[in-house]
Backbone as CSV, one residue per row, in Angstrom:
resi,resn,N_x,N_y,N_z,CA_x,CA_y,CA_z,C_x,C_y,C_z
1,UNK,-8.592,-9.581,38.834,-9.799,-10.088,38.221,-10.476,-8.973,37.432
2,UNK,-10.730,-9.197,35.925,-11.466,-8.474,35.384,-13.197,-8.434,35.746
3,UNK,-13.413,-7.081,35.645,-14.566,-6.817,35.706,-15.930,-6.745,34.292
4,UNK,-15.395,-6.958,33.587,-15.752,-6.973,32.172,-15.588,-8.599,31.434
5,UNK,-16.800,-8.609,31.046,-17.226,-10.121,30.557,-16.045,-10.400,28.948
6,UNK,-15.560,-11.572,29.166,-14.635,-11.423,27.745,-15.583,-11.510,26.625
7,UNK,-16.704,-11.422,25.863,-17.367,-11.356,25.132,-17.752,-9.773,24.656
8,UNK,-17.286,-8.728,25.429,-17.349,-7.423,25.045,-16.568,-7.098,24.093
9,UNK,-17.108,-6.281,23.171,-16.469,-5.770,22.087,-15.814,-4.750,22.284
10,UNK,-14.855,-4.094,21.997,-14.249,-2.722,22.200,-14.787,-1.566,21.498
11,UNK,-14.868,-0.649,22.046,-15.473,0.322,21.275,-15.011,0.553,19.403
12,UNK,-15.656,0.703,18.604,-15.439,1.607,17.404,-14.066,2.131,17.103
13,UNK,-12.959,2.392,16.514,-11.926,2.896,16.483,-12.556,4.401,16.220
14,UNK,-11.918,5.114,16.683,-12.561,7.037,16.347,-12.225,7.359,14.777
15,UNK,-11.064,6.735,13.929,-10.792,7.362,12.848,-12.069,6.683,12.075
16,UNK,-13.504,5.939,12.728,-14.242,5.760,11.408,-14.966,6.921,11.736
17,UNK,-14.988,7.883,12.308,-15.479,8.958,12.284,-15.056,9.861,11.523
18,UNK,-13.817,9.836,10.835,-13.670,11.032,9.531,-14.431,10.227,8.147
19,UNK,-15.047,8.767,7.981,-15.596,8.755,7.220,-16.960,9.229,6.992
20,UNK,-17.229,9.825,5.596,-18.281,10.763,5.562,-19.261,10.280,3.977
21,UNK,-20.594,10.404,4.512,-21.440,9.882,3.422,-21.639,11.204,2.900
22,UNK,-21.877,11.116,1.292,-22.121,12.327,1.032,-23.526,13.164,1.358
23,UNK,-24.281,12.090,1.837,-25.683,13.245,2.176,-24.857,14.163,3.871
24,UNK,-23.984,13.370,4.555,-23.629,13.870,5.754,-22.138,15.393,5.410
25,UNK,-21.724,15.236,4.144,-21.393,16.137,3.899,-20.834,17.840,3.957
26,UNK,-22.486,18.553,4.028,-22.340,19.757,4.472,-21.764,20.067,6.248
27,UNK,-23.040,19.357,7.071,-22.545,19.372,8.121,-20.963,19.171,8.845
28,UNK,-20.750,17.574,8.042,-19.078,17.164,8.647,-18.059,18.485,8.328
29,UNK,-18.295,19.337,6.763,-17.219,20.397,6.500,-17.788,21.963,7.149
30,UNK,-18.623,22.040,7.730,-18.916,22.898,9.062,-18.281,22.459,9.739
31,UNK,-17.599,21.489,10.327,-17.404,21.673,11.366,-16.041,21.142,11.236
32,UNK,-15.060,21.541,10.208,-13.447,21.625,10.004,-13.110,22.615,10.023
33,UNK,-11.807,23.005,11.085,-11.055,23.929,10.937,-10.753,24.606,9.327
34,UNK,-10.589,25.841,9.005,-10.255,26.108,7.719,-8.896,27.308,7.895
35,UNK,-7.820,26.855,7.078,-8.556,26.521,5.163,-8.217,25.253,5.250
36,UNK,-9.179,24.673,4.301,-9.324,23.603,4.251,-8.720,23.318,2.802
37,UNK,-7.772,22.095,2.785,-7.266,21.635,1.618,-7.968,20.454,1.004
38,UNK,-8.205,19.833,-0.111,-8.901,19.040,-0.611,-7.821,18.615,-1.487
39,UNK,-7.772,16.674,-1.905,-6.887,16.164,-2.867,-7.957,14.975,-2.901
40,UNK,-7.658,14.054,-4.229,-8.062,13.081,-4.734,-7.390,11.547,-5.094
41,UNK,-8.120,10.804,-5.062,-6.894,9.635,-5.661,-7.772,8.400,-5.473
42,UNK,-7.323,7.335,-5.928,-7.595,5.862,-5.511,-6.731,4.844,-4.703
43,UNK,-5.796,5.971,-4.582,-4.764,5.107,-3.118,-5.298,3.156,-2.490
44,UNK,-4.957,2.661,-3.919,-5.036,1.492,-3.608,-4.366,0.475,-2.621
45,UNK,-3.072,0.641,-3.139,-2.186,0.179,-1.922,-1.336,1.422,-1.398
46,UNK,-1.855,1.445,-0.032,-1.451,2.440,0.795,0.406,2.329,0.493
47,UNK,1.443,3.410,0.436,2.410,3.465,0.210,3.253,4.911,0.569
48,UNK,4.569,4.554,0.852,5.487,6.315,1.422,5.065,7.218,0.658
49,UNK,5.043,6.881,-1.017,4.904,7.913,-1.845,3.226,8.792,-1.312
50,UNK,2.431,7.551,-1.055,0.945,8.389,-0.366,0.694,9.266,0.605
51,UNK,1.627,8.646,1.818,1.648,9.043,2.987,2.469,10.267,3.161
52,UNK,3.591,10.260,2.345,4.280,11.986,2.238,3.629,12.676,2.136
53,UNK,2.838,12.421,0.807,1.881,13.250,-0.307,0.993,13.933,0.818
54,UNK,0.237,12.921,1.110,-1.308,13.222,2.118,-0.441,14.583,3.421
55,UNK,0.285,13.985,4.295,0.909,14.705,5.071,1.091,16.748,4.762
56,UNK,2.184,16.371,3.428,2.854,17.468,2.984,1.067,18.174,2.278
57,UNK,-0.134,17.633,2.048,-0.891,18.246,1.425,-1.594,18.662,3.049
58,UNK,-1.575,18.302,4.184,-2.238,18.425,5.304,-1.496,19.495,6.061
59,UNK,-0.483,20.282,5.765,0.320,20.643,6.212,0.105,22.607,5.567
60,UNK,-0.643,22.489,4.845,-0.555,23.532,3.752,-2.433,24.426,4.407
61,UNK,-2.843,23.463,5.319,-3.815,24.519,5.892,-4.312,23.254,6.772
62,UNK,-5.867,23.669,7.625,-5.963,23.495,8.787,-6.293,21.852,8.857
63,UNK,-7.358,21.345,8.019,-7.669,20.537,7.771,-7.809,19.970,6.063
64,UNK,-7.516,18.813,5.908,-7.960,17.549,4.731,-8.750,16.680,4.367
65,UNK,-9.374,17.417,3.424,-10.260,16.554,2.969,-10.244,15.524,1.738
66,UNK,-10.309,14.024,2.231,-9.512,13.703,0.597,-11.040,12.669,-0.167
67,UNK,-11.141,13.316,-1.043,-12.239,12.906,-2.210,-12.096,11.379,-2.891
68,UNK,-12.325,10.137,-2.295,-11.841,8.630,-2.766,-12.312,8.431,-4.021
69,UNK,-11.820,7.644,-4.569,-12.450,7.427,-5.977,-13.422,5.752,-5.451
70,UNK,-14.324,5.606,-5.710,-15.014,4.727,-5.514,-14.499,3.395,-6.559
71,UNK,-14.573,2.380,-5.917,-14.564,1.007,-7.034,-14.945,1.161,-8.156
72,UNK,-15.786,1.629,-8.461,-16.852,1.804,-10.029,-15.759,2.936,-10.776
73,UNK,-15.234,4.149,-9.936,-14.713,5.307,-10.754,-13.417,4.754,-10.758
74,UNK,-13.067,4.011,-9.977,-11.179,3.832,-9.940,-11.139,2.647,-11.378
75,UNK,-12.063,1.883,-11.376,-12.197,0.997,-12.921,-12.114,1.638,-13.795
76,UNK,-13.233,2.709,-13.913,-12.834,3.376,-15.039,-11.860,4.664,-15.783
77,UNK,-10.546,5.082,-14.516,-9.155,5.160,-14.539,-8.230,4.508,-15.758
78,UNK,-9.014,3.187,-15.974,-7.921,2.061,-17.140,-6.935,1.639,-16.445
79,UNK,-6.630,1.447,-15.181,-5.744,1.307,-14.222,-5.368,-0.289,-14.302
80,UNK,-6.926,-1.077,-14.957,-6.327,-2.681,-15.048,-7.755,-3.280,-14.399
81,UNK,-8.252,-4.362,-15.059,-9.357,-4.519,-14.794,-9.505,-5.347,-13.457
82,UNK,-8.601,-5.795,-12.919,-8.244,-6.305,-11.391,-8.114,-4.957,-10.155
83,UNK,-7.823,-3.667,-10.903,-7.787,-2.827,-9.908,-9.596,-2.145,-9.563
84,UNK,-9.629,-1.463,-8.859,-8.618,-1.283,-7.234,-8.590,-2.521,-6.365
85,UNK,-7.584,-3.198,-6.235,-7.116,-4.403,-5.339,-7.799,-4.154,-4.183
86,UNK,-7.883,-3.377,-3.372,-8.295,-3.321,-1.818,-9.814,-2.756,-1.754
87,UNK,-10.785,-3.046,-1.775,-12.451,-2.245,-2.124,-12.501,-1.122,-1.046
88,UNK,-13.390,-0.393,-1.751,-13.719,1.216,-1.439,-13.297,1.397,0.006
89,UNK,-14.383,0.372,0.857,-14.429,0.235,2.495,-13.231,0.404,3.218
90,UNK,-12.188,-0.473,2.557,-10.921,-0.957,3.160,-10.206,0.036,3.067
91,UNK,-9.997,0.911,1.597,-9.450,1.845,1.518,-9.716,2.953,2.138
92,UNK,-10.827,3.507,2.300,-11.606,4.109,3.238,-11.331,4.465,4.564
93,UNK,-11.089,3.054,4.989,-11.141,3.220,6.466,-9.342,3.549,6.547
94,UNK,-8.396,3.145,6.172,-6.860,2.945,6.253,-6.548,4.215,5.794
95,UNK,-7.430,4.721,5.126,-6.668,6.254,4.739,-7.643,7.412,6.182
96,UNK,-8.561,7.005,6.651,-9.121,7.905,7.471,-8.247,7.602,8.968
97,UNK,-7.422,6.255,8.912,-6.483,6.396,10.555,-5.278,7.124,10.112
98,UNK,-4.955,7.230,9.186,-3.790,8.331,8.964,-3.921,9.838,10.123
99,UNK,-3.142,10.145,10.720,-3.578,11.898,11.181,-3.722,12.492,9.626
100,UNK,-3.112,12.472,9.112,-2.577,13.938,7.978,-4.475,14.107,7.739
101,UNK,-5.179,12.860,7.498,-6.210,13.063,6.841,-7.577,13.525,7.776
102,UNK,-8.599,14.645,7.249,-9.646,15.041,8.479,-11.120,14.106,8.370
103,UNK,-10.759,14.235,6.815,-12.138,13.123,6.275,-12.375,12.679,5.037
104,UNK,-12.867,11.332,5.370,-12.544,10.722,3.629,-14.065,10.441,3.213
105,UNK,-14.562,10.896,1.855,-15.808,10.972,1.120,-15.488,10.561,0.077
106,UNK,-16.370,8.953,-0.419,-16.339,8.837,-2.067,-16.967,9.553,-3.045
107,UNK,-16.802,9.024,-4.334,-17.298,10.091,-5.315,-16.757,9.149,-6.534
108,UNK,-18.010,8.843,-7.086,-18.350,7.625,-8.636,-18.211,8.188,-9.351
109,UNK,-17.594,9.520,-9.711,-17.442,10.220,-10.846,-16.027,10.212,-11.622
110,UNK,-15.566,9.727,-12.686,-14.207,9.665,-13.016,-13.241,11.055,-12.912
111,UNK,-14.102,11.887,-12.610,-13.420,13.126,-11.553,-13.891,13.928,-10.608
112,UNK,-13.016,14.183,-9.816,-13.901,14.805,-8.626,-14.818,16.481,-8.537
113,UNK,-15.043,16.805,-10.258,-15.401,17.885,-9.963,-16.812,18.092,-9.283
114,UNK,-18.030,17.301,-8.964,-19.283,17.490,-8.562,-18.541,17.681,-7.083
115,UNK,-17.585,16.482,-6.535,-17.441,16.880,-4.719,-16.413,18.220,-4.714
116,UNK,-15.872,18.637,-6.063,-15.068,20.150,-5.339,-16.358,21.022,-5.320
117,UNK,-16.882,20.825,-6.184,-18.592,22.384,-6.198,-18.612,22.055,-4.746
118,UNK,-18.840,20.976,-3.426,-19.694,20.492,-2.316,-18.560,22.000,-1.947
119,UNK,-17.441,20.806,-1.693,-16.099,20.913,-0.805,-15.962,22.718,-1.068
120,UNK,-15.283,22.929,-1.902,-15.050,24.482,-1.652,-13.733,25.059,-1.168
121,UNK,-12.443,23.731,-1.672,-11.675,24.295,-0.612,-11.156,25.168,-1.108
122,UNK,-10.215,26.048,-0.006,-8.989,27.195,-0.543,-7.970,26.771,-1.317
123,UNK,-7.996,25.481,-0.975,-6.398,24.549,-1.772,-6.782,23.404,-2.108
124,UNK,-6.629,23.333,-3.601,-6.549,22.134,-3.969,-5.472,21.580,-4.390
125,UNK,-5.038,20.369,-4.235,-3.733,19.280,-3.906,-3.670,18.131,-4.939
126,UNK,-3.104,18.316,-6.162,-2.751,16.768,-6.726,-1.229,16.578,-6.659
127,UNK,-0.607,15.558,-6.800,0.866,15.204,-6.962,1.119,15.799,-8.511
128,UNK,3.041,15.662,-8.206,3.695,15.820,-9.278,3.640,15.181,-10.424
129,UNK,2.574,14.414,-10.462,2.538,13.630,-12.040,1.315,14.253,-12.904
130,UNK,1.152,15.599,-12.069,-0.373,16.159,-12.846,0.368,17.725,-12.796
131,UNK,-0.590,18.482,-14.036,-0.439,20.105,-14.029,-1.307,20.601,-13.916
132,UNK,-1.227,21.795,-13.627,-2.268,22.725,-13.392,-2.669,23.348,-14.465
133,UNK,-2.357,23.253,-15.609,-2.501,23.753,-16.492,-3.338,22.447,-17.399
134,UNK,-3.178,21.476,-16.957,-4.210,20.404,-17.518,-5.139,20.168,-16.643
135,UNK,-5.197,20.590,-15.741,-6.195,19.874,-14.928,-7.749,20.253,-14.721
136,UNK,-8.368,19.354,-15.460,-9.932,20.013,-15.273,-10.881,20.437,-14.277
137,UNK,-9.907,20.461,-12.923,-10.538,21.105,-11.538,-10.206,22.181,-11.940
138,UNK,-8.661,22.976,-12.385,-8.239,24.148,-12.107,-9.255,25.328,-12.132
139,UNK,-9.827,25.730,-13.246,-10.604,26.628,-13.725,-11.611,26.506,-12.341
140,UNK,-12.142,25.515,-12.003,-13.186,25.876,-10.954,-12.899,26.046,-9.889
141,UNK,-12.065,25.797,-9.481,-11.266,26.163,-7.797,-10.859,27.594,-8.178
142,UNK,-10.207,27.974,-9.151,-9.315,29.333,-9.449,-11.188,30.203,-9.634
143,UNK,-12.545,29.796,-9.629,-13.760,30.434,-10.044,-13.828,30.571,-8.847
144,UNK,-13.985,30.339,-7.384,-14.096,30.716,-6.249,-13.145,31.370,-5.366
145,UNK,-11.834,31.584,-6.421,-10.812,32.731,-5.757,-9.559,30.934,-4.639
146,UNK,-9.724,29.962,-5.144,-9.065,28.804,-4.844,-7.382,28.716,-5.398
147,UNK,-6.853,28.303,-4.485,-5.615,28.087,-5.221,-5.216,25.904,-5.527
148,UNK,-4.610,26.223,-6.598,-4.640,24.596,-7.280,-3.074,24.794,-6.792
149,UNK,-2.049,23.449,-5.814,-1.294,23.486,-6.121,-0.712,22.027,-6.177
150,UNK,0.637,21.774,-7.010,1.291,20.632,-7.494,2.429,20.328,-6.106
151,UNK,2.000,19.147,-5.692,3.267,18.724,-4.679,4.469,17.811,-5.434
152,UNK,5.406,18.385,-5.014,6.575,16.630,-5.746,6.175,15.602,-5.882
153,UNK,6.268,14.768,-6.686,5.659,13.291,-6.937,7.251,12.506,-6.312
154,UNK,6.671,11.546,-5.554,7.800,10.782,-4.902,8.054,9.361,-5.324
155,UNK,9.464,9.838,-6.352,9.978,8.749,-7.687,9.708,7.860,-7.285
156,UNK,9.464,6.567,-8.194,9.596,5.293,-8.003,8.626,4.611,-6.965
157,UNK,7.929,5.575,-6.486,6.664,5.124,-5.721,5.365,4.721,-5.979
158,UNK,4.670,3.974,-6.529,3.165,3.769,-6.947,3.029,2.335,-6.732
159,UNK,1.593,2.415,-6.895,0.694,0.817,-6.306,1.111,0.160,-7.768
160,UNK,0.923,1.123,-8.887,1.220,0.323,-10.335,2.604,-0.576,-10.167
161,UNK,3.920,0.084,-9.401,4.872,-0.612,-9.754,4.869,-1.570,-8.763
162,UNK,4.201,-0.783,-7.769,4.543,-2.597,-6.782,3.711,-3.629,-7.058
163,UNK,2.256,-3.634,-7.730,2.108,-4.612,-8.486,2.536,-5.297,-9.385
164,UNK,3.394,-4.697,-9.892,4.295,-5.543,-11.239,5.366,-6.107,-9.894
165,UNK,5.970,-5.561,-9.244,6.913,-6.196,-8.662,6.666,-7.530,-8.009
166,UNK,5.328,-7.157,-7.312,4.438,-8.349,-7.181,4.337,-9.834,-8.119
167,UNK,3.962,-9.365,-8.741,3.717,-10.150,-10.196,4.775,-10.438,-10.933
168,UNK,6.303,-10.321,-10.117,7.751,-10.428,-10.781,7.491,-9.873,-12.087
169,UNK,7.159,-8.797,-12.328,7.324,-8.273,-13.667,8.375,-6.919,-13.881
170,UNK,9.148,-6.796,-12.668,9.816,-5.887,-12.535,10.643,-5.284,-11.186
């Protein structure tokens, strides 16, 4: 016989605790192991190519911090006026039960340079479909003595194509 009324809710899952508002910010990155790596994205539909990525970028120091692109900033990507398919929240929460990831913070800016000034990390992390030599974080991570680095991009993997596949378009 249970002792507990079936109308109880179960506690909170713990991974909504790596989500982070930006006024809560300073405090949450006090209190991450460092060095701390930082990457970006709109990881719409969660996918291997993400989950390598995130991992192999979590792997490169103590903790991850990954910078979401908000609904409003992932629109204006040009990504397709139906995207981001899954809203901020959803994405949010599915990328913060991952381990690889320590804490996930949005950011309405069509790039994340206002949350790298917050963040500060030692390493910053985009995939193989970007350079460092284009990238308009570089210069400011490399201004605090930061290193920018490029992980393999993992072929044939993106939310773009499995939406077309979706959509039998490919």
């Amino acid at each position: 016989m249970s002792s507990s009324p079936a109308s109880t809710s179960p506690p909170a899952p713990a991974f909504l605790r790596k989500l982070c508002a930006p006024a809560q910010l300073p405090q949450a990155l006090a209190a991450l192991p460092r060095p701390l790596v930082f990457t970006n994205g709109v990881f719409d539909i969660l996918h291997r190519g993400h989950v390598t990525y995130l991992a192999q970028a979590r792997a490169l120091g103590a903790s991850l911090v990954l910078g979401l692109n908000s609904d409003a900033s992932a629109r204006s990507l040009g990504k397709g006026p139906e995207r981001p398919l899954n809203p901020q929240d959803d994405r949010a929460a599915v990328l913060a039960a991952l381990e690889s990831v320590s804490l996930v913070v949005l950011f309405d800016e069509a790039t994340p340079l206002a949350l790298l000034r917050q963040v500060r990390p030692e390493i910053y992390v985009k995939g193989g479909d970007y350079s460092v030599a284009t990238l308009p974080e570089t210069p400011l991570v490399h201004g605090w003595g930061g290193e920018v680095r490029i992980l393999p991009f993992v072929a044939g993997r993106s939310t773009t194509a499995l939406v077309r596949r979706i959509r039998g378009e490919g």
